[in-house]
DOMAR-99164 format. One record per atom (N, C-alpha, C): x negated, y negated, z; residue in one letter. Coordinates in steps of 0.02 Angstrom, whole numbers, padded with zeros to 5 digits, always signed. Layout:
<nodes>
XYZA
...
</nodes>
This chain:
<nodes>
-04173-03679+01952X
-04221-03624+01958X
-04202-03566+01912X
-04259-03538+01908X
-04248-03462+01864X
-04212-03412+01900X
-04160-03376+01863X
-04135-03329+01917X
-04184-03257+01866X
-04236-03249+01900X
-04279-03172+01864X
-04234-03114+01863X
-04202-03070+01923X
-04180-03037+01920X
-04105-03048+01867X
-04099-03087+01831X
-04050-03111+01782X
-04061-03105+01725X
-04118-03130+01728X
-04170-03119+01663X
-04165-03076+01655X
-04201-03045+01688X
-04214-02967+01686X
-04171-02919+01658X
-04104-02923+01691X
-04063-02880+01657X
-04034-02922+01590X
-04049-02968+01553X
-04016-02988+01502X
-04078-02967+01453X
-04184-02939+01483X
-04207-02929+01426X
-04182-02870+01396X
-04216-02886+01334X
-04206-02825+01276X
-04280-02818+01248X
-04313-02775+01256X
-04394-02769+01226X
-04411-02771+01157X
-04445-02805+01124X
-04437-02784+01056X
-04468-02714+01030X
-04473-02711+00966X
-04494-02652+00921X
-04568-02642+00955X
-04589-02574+00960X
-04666-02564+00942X
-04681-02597+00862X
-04743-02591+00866X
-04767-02630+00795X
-04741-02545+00741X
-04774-02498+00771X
-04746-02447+00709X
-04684-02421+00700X
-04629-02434+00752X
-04549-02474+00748X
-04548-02520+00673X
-04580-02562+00692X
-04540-02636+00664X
-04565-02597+00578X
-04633-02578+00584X
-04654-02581+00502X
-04608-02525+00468X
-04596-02479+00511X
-04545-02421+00472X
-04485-02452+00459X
-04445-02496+00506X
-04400-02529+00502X
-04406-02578+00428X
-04464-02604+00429X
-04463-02638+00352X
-04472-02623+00303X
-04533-02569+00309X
-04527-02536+00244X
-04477-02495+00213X
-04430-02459+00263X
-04378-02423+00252X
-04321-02477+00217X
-04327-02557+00222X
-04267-02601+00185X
-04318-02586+00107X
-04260-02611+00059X
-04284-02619+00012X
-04261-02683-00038X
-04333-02712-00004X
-04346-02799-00032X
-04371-02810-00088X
-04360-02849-00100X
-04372-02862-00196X
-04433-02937-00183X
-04466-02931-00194X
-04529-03000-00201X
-04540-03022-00257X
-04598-03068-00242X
-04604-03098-00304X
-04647-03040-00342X
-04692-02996-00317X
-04714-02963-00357X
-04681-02905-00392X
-04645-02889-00377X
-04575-02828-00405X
-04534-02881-00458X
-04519-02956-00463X
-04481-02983-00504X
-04555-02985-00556X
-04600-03005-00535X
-04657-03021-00578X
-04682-02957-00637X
-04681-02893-00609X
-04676-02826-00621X
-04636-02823-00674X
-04587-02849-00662X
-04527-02833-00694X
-04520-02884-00789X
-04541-02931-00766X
-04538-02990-00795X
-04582-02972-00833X
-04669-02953-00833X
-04692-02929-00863X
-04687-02855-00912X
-04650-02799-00879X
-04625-02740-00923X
-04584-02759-00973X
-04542-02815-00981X
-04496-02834-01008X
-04499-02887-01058X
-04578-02912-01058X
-04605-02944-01110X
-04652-02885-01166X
-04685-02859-01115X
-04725-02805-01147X
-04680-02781-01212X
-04632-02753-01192X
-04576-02726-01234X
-04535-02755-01300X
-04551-02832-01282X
-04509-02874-01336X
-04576-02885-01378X
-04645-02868-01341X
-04702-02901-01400X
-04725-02829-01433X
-04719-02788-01395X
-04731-02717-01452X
-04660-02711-01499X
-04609-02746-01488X
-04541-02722-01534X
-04580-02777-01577X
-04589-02853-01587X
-04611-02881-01624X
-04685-02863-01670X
-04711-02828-01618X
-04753-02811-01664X
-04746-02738-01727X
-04693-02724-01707X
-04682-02659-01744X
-04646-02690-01798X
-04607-02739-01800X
-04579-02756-01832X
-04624-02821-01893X
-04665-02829-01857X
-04708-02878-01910X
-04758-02831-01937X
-04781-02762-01924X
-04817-02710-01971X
-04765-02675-02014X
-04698-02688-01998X
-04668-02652-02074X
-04651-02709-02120X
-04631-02752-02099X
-04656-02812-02143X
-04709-02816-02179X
-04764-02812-02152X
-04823-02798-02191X
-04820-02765-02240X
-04817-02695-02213X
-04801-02634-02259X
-04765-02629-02296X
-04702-02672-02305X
-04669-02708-02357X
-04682-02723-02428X
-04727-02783-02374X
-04738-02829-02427X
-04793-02792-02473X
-04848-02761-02457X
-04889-02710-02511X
-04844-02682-02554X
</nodes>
């Protein structure tokens, strides 16, 4: 049998919902969209360096 009054004192209630979300938003998790973010700034950067670098080439070569 269940002993309730056992139960009882062993529950623990969880979070309210606006608990838990402060609780998560306050960690700071990295996703796929923050690596994706990232991944993208970091191409951006290598194709404007390439491209700067293939207009003085150009400009060169004139």
């Amino acid at each position: 049998m269940i002993d309730f009054d056992e139960e009882l004192k062993n529950f623990k209630p969880s979070m309210e919902t606006s608990e838990a979300e402060d609780a998560i938003r306050d960690k700071d998790l990295t996703d796929m969209i923050d690596i994706l973010k990232e991944i993208t700034a970091s191409q951006s950067t290598v194709i404007r360096q390439s491209a700067a670098v293939a207009a003085a080439a150009k400009q060169n070569r004139k």
